[in-house]
N, CA, C and O atoms as a GROMACS GRO file, in nm:
protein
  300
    1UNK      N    1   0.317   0.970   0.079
    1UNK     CA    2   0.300   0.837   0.024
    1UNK      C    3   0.186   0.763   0.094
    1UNK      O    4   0.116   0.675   0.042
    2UNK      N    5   0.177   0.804   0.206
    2UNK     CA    6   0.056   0.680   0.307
    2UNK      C    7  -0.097   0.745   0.221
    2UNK      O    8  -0.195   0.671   0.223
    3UNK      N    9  -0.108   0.876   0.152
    3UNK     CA   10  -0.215   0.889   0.091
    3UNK      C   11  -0.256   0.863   0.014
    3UNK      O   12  -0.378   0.850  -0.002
    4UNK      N   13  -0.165   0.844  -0.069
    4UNK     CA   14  -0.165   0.798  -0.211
    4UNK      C   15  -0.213   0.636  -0.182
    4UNK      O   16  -0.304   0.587  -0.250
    5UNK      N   17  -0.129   0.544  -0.054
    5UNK     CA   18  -0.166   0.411  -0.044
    5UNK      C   19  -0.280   0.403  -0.052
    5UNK      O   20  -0.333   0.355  -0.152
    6UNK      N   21  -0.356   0.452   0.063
    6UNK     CA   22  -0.485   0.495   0.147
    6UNK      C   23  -0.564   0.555  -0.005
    6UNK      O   24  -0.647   0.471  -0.039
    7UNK      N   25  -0.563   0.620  -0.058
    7UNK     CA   26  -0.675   0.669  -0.184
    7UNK      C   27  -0.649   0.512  -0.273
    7UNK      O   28  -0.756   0.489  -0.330
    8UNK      N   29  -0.577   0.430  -0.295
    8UNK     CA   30  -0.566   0.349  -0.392
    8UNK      C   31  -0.638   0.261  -0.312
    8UNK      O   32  -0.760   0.268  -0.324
    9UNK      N   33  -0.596   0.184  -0.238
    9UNK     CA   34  -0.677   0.075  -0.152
    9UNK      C   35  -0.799   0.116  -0.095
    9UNK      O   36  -0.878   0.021  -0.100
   10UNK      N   37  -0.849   0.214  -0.043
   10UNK     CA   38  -1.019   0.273  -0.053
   10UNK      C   39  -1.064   0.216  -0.171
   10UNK      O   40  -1.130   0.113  -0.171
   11UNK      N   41  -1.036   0.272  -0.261
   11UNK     CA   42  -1.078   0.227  -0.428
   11UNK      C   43  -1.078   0.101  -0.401
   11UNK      O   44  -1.170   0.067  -0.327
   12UNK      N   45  -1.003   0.014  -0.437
   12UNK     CA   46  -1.006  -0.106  -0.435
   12UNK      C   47  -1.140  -0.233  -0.359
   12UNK      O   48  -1.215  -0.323  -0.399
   13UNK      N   49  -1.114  -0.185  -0.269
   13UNK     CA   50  -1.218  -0.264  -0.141
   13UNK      C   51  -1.308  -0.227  -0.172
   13UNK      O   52  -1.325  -0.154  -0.269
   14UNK      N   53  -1.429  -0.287  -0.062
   14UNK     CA   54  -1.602  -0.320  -0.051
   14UNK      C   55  -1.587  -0.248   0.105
   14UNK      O   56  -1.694  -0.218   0.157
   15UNK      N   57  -1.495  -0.227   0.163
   15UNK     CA   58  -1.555  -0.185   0.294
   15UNK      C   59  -1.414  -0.073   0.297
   15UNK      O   60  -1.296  -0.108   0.296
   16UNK      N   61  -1.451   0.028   0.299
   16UNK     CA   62  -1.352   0.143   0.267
   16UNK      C   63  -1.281   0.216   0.385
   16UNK      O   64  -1.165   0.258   0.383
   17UNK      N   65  -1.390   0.226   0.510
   17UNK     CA   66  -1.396   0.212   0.615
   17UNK      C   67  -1.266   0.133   0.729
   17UNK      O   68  -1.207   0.178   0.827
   18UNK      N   69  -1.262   0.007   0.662
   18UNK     CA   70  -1.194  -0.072   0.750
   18UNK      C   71  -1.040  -0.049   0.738
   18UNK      O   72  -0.954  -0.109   0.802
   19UNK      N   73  -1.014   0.072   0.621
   19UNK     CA   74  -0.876   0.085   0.538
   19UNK      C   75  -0.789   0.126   0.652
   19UNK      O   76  -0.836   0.219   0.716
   20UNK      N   77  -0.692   0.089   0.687
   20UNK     CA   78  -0.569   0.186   0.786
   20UNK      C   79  -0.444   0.164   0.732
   20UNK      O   80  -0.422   0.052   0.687
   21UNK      N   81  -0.362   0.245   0.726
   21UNK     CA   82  -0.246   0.295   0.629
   21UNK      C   83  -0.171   0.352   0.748
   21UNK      O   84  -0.205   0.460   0.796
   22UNK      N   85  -0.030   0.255   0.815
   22UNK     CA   86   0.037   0.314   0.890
   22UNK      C   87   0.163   0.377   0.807
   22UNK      O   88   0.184   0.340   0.692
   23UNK      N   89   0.246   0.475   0.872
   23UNK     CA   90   0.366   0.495   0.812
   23UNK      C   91   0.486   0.505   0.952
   23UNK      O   92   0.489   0.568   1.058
   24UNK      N   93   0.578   0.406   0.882
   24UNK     CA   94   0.666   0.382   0.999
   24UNK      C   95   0.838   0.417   0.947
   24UNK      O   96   0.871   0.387   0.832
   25UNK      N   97   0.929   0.478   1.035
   25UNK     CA   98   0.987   0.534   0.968
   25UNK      C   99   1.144   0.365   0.970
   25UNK      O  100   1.198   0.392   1.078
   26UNK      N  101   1.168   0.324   0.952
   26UNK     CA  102   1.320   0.265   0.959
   26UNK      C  103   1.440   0.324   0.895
   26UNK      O  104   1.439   0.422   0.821
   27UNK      N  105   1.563   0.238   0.939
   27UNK     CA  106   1.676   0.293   0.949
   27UNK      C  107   1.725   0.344   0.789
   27UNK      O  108   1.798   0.440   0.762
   28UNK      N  109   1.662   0.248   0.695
   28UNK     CA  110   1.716   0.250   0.549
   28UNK      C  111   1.591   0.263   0.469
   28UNK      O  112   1.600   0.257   0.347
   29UNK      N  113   1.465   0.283   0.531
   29UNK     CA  114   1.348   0.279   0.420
   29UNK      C  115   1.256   0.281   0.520
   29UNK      O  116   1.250   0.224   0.629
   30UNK      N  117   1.158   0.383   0.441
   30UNK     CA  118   0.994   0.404   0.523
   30UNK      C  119   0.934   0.267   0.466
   30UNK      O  120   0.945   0.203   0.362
   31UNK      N  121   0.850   0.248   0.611
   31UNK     CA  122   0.751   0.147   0.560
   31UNK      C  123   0.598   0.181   0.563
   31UNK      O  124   0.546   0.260   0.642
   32UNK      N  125   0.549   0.126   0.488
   32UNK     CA  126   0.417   0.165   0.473
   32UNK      C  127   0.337   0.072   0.492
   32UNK      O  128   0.359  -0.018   0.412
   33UNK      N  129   0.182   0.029   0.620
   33UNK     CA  130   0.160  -0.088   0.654
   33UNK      C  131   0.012  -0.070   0.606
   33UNK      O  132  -0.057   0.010   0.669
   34UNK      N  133  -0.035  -0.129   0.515
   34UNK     CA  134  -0.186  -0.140   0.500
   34UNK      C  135  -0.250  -0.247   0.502
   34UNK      O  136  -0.220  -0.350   0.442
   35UNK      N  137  -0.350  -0.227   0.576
   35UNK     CA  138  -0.432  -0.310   0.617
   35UNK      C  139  -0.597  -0.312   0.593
   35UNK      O  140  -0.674  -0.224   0.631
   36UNK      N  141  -0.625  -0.406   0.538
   36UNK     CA  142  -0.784  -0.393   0.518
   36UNK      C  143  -0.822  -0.537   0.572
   36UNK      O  144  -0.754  -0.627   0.621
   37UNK      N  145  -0.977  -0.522   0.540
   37UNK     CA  146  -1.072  -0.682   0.597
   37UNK      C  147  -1.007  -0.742   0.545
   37UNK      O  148  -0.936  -0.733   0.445
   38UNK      N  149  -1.039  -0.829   0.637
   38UNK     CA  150  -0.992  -0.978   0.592
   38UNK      C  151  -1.052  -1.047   0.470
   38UNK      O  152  -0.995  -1.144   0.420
   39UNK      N  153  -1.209  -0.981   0.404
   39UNK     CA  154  -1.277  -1.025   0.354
   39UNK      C  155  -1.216  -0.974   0.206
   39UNK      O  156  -1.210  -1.052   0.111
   40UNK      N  157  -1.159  -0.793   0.193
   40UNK     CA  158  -1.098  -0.762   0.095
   40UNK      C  159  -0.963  -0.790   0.091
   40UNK      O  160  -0.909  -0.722   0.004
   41UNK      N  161  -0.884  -0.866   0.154
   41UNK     CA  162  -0.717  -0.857   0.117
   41UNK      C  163  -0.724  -0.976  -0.014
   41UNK      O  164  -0.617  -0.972  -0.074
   42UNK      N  165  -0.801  -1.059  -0.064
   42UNK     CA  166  -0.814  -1.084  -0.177
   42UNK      C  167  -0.793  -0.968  -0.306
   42UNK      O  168  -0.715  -0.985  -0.400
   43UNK      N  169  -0.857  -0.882  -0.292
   43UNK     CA  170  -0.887  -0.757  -0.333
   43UNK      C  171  -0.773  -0.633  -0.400
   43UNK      O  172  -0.772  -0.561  -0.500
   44UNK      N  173  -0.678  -0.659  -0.276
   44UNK     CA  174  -0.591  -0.575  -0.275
   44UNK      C  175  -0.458  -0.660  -0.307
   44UNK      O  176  -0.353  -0.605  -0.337
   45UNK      N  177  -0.476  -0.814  -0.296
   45UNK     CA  178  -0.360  -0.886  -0.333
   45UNK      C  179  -0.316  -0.854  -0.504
   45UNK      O  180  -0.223  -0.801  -0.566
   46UNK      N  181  -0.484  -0.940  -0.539
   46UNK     CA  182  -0.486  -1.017  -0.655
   46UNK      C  183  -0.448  -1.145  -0.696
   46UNK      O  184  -0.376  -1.230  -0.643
   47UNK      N  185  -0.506  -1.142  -0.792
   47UNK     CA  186  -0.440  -1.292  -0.879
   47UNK      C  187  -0.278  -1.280  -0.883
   47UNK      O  188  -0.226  -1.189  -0.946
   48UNK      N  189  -0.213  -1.362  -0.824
   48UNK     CA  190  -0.073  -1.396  -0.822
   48UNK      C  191  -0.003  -1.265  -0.797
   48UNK      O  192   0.107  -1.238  -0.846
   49UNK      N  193  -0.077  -1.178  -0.712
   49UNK     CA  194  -0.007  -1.083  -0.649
   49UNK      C  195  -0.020  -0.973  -0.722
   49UNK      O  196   0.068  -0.893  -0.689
   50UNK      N  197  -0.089  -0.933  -0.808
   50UNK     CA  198  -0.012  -0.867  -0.936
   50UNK      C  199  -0.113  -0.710  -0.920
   50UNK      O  200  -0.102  -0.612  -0.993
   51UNK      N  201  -0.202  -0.726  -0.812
   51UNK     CA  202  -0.258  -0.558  -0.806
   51UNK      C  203  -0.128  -0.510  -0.674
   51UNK      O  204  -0.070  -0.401  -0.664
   52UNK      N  205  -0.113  -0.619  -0.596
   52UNK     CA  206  -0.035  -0.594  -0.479
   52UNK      C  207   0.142  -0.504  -0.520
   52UNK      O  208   0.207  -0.442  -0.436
   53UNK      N  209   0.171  -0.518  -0.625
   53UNK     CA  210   0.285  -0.558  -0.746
   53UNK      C  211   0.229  -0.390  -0.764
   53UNK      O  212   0.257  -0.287  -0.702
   54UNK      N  213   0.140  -0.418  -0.875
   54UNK     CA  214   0.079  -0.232  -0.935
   54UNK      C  215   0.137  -0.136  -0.798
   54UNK      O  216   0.234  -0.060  -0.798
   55UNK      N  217   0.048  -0.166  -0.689
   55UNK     CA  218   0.058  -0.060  -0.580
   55UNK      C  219   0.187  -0.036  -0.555
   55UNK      O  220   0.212   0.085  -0.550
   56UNK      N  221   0.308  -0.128  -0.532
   56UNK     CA  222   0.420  -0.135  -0.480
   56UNK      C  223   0.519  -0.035  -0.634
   56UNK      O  224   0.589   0.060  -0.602
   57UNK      N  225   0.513  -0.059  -0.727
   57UNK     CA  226   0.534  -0.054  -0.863
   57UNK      C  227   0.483   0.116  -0.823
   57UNK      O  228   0.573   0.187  -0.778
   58UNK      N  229   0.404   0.152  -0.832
   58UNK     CA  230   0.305   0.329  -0.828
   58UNK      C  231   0.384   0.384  -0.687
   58UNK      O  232   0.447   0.486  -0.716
   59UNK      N  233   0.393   0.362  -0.598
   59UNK     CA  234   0.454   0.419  -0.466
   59UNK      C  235   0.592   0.451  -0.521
   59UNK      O  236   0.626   0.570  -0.518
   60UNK      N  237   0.687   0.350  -0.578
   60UNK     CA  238   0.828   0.341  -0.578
   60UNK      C  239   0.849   0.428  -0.712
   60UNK      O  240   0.961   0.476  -0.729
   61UNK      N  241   0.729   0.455  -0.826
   61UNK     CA  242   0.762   0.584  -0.918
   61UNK      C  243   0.728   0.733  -0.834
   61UNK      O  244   0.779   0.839  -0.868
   62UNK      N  245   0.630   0.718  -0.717
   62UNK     CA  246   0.617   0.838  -0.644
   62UNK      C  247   0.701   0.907  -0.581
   62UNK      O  248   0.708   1.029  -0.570
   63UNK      N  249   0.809   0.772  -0.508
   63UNK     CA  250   0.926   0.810  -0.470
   63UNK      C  251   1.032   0.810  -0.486
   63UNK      O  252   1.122   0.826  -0.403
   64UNK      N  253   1.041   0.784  -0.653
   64UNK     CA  254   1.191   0.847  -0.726
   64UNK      C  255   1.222   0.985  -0.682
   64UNK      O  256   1.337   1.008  -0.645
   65UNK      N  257   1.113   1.101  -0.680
   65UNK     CA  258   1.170   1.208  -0.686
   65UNK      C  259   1.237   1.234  -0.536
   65UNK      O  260   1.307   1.334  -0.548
   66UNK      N  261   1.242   1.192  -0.424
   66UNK     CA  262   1.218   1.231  -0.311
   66UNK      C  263   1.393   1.141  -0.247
   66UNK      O  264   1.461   1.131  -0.145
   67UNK      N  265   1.393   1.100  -0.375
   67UNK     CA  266   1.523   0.968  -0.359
   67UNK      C  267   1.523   0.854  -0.243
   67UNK      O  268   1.629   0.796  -0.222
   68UNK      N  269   1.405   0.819  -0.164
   68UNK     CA  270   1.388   0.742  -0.069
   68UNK      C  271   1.342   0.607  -0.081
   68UNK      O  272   1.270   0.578  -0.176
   69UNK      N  273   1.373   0.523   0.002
   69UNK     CA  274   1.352   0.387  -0.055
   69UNK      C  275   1.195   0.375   0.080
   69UNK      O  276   1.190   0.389   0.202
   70UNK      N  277   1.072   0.336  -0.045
   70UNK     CA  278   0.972   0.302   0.064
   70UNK      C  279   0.933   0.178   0.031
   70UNK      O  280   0.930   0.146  -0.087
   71UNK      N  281   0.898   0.092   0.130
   71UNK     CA  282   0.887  -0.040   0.145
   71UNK      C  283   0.682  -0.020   0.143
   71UNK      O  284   0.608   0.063   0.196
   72UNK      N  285   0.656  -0.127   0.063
   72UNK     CA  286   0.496  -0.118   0.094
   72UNK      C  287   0.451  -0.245   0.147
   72UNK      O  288   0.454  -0.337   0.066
   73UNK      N  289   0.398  -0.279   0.297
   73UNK     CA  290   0.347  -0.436   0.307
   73UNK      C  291   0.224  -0.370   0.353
   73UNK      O  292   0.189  -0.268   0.414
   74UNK      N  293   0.157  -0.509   0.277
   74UNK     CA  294   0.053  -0.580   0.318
   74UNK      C  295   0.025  -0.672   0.426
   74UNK      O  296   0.070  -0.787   0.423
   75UNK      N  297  -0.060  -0.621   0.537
   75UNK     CA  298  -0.077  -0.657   0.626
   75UNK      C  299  -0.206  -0.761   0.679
   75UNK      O  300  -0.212  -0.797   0.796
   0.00000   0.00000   0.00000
């Protein structure tokens, strides 16, 4: 899953470079921490959240099959 984050948010941004995609494990759900410039988290939000929404929405059909609950923040 952190690749799939990491290939989507590359895309997204102007500085592709600055992308870091942690994966952290918790007790009831992986979390997934991405982080870009400060200059692109506009970018990766969107208007009223709603690319931030897509990404979270695309991870959680990735991980139906795997039956795991992954959490995606934006950092």
């Amino acid at each position: 899953m952190r690749e799939l984050v990491e290939i989507i948010a590359k895309a997204l941004v102007d500085n592709p470079d600055a992308v870091v995609v942690k994966e952290v494990e918790g007790e009831n759900a992986t979390i997934i921490e991405l982080r870009v410039a400060p200059d692109d988290m506009g970018k990766v939000i969107g208007k009223q959240g709603r690319i931030a929404k897509a990404i979270r929405s695309v991870v959680k059909a990735a991980a139906a099959k795997s039956d795991k609950k992954i959490v995606v923040e934006i950092l």
